[in-house]
N, C-alpha and C positions, 0 to 999 in steps of 0.2 A: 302530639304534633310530630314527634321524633320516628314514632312508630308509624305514622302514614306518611313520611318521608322515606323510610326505608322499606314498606313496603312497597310504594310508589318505583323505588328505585328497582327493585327486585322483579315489579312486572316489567317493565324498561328490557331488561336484562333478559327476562323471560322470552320479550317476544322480541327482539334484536334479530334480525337477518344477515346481518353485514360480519359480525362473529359466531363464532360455537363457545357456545359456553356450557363446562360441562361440571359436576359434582362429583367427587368421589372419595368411598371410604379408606380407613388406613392401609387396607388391602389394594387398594388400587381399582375397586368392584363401582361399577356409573351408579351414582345417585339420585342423578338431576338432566335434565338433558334441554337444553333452550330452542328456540325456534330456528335459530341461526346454524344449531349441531344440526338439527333434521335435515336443513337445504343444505349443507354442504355438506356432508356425507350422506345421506340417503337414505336414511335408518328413521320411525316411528318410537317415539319414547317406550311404548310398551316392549317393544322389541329390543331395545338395548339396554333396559335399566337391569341391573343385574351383572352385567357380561363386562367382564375385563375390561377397562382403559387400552387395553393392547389390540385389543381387536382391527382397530385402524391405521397400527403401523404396520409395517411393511416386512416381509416373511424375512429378507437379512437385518433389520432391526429388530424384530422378537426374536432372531436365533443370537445377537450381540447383547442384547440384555439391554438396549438402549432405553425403554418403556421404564424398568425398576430404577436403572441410573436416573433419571430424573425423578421420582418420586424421590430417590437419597439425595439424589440437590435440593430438590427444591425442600424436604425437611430440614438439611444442614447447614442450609446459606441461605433461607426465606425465598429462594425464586429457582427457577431451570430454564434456559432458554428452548423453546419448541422450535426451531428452524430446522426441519426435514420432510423428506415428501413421504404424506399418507394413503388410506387407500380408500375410497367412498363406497359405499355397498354395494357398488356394482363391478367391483376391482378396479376401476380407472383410478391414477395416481394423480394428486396434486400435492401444490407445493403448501405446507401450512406455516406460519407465520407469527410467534406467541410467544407463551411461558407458561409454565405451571407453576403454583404457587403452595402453601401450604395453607389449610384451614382452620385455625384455632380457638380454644375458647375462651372464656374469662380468664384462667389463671395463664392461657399462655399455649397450655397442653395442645398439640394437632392432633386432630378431630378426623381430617380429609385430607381430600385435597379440591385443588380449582385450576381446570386448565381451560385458556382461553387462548381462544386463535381467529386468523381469519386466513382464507383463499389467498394467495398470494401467487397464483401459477402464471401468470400474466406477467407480471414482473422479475419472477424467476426465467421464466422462459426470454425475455428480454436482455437477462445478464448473459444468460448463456450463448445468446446469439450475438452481440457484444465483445465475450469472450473467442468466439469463433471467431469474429471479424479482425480481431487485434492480434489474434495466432496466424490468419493469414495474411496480414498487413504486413504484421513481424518478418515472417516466411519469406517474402516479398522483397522486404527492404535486405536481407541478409541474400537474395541471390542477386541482387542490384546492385549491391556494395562487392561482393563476391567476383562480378563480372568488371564494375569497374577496375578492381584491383588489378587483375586479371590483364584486361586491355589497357590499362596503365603502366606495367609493369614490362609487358614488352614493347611499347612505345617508348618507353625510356630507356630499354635492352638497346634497341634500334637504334635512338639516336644520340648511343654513343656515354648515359647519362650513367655516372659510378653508381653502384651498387651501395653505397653511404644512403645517396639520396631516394635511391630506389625505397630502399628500408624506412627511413622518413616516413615515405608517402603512402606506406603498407601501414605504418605504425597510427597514422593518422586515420584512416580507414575504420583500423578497427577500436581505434579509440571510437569513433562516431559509430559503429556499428552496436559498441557495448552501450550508446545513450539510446540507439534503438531499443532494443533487446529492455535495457531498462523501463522504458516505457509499456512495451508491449508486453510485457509479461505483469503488469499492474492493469491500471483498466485506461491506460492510454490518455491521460486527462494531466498526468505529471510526474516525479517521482520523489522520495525524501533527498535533501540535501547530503543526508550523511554516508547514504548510498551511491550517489552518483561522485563523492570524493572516492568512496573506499575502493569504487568501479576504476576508478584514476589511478589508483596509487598503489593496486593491487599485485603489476608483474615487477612491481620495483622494489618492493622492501615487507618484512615483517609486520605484525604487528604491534612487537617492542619498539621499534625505531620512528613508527608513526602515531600521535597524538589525535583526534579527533574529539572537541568538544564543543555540545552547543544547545540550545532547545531544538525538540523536534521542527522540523520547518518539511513542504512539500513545497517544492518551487513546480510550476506550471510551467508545460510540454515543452514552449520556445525556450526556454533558462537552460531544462537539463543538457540537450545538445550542444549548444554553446560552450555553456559552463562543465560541461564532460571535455570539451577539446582543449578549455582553458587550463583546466587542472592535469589535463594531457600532456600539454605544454610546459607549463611549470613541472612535474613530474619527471619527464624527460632531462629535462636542462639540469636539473638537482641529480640524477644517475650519471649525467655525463661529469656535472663540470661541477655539482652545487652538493650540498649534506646526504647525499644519497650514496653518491660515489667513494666513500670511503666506511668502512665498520660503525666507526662510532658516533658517525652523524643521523638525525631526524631530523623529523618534517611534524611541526604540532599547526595544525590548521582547526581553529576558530570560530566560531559565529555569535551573533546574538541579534536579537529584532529589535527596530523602535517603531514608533511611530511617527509621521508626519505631516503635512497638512492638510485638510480633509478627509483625515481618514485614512491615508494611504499609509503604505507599508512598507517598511524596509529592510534588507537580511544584510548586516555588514558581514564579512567575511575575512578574515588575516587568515594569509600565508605565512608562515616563519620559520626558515631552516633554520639549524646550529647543529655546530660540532663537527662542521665540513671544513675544505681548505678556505684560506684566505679569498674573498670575492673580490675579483675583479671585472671594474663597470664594461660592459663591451662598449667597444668604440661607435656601433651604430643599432640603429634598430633591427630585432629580425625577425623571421615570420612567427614567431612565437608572441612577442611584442606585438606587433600588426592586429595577428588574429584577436588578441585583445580589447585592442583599442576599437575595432572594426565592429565582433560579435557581441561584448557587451557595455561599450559605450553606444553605436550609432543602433546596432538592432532590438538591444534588451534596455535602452535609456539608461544603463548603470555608469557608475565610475570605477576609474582602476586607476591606481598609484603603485607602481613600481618602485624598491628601495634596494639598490645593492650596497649593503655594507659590510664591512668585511668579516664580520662574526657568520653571515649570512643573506641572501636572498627576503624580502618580504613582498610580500603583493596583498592589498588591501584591496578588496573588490566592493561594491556597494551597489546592490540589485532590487529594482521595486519589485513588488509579488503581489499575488492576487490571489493567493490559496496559502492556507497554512493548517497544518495539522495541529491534532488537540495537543 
């Protein structure tokens, strides 16, 4: 019963269209060749059995030795991933899609090998256009921001406005412009948390003086923006006035997820300078404050609690998500 199962399975296998499935000795030399290898490279069993596993990659991957490196993964570590473009018997290139594996026997020993793939050019060629589109979005948004700065900066020359507030409003810019940039050099969909603080907190201090600890988390496209101004803000205000502005102060910012009702999701966030001057509360709110309560309580539905005390600065943010990294 076992034996007409597994032969069963082996004709399956055999006559499969939709992958290539191929056999091969310790040498790397084709053993086996399925129905799926014929139509997506273009090659008749009798014509290939014999002839190198290499034969179908690509002339700067046999000259990098790419073909033998996977045979040594896939003996060393039981698998190799196949994700590079091939070439089909008639030189036209597609994208392949797999792994090689190793083939062994009873006690263990490999025998061969097995590489199994399928066409994936359709899909490849969709990242890459994708990718075109979010390098010209990017391009876009950095001469937009570029021009506003631009015409901002002497309309405030003009009317009269210091050169403090000018800087401000340049600093803010390109706070926002690096949550572009973040976006758009990823696949445009979001970006990790711990990258859009590190993007914040980057022209202001070391990396001894700043703490970042948290699980990985990917906040979705509206958060990063926001929450890159947010951390702009706090950032700023901690160099001018908070544990930034002296030697032996930091800044340790925090995260952790829970879950909530239905389902949903949430990234708590703590801010918490020490080791700066004594804080004191400002007397009213300012656009730092504002931008807060504004971008991630009314547009991103999160909470923010502000704490001046005098060891330090805290800001405790509380943001729903809808993407999260493994």
């Amino acid at each position: 019963m076992l034996r007409a199962k597994l032969e069963h399975a082996e004709r399956l296998l055999h006559s499969a269209t939709d992958y290539a499935v191929i056999t091969m000795n310790l040498g790397g030399r084709i053993t086996g060749w399925n129905a799926g290898a014929r139509a997506i490279l273009g090659y008749a069993e009798p014509e290939i059995l014999g002839r190198s596993g290499e034969v179908f990659f690509t002339a700067e991957d046999r000259a990098a030795g790419v073909f033998v490196g996977e045979l040594c993964r896939a003996r060393e570590h039981g698998r190799a991933l196949n994700e590079r473009w091939h070439l089909r018997r008639d030189g036209a290139r597609f994208w392949a899609s797999g792994s090689m594996m190793p083939l062994t026997d009873g006690d263990g020993r490999v025998e061969g090998f097995l590489n199994v793939f399928r066409d994936d050019t359709a899909g490849r060629t969709e990242e890459e256009r994708r990718a075109l589109r979010l390098a010209e979005m990017g391009h876009r948004v950095k001469n937009v921001l570029a021009t506003v700065q631009a015409v901002a900066g002497q309309t405030l020359h003009r009317a009269g406005v210091s050169p403090e507030v000018r800087d401000v409003l340049t600093a803010r810019l390109i706070a926002l412009a690096r949550s572009h940039e973040l976006l758009t050099s990823g696949d445009g969909d979001g970006a990790p948390l711990a990258e859009v603080v590190e993007r914040a907190l980057l022209p202001y201090g070391d990396a001894e003086r700043v703490t970042l600890e948290g699980p990985p988390v990917r906040l979705p496209a509206s958060a990063v923006e926001m929450l890159g101004l947010a951390f702009h803000e706090l950032a700023t205000n901690a160099a001018k006035y908070g544990a930034l502005s002296v030697p032996e102060g930091g800044v340790a910012v925090r995260w952790s997820l829970r879950k909530g009702k239905g389902g949903s999701r949430f990234v708590d966030i703590l801010w918490r300078e020490h080791g700066g001057p004594p804080v004191i509360p400002p007397p009213s709110r300012g656009f730092g404050s504002r931008l807060l309560e504004r971008g991630l309580v009314h547009d991103l539905g999160g909470t923010v609690k502000l704490g001046f005390h005098p060891e330090g600065v805290e800001c405790h943010i509380c943001l729903p998500i809808s993407v999260e990294a493994n």
